[in-house]
N, C-alpha and C positions, 0 to 999 in steps of 0.2 A: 213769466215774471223775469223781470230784470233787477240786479243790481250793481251800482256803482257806486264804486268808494274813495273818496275823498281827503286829503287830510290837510286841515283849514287850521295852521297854527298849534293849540295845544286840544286840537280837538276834530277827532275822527267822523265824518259826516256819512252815513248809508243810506242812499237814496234806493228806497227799491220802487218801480215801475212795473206797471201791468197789472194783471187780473190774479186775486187770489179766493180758493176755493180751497172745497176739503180736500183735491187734489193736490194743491200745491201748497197751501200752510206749514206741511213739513221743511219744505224748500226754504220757507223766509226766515225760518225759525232757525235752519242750518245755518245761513248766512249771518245771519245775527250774530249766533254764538261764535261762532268762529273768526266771526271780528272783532269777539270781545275776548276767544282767547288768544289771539295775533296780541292784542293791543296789551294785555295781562303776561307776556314777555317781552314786552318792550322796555327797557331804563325808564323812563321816564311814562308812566302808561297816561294816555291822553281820557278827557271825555268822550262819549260815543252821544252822539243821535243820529238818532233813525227817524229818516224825514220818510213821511207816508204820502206825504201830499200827490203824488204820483198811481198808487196803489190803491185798486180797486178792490172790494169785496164783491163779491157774488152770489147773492142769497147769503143766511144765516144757517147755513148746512155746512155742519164744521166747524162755526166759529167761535163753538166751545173748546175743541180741543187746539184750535189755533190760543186761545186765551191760556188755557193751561198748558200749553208749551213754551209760549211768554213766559208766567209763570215760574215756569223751569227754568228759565232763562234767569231770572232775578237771585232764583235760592242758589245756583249753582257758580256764579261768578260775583264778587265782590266789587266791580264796578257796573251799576246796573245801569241802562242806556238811556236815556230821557227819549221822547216822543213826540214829532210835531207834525201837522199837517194830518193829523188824525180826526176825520169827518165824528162828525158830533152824535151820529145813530151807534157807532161803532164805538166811542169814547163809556158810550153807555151801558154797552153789554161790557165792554170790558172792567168797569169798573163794579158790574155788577157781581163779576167774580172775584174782586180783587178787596178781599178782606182786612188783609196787612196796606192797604193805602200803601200799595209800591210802585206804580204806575203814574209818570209824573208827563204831561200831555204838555205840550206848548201850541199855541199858534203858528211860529214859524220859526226858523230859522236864527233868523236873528235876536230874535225875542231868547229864546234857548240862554245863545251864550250872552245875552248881554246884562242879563238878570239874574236869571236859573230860575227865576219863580214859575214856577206853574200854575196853568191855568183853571183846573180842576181842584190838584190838591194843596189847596190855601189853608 
């Protein structure tokens, strides 16, 4: 898994790449957070998404606690990341754990910042 990160105006872009499993869910989860608490001492703290459209799942072995690390990610920082390029089997499970409607999907990119609406939670 890869990530690179971006900063597109008032708004931080984390594109992560590659293949993620139960092995490495911890790793993207790390990345995340720690973009969101970089960005959570900044003056001015920007938007985050997290573009998936790159990242692969690999089997659904794991992909609960990859969802409940997300999760953790939302109760634990006060700017929570929007999500785009997030394949639609995946949109699924994750939202089937996602009780409090806090996981907000886009399409793409530009879609994200040029609306904020999301595609799931309307």
């Amino acid at each position: 898994m890869k990530a690179r990160i971006k900063n597109q105006g008032n708004t931080i872009v984390l594109y992560l790449d590659g293949k993620i499993d139960y092995e490495t869910q911890d790793d993207v989860c790390t990345v995340i957070n720690s973009t969101i608490a970089r960005n959570k001492k900044d003056e001015t703290p920007k938007s985050v998404i997290v573009n998936f459209q790159n990242l692969e799942f690999v089997g659904s072995t794991g992909i609960t606690q990859f969802v409940h690390s997300l999760k953790a990610i939302h109760n634990e920082n006060d700017g929570a990341p929007k999500y785009c390029g997030v394949r639609s089997e995946f949109q699924k499970i994750i939202k089937a754990f996602d009780e409090g409607n806090e996981f907000d999907f886009f399409d793409d990119e530009a879609l994200t910042r040029k609306n904020g609406k999301p595609i799931i939670n309307q």
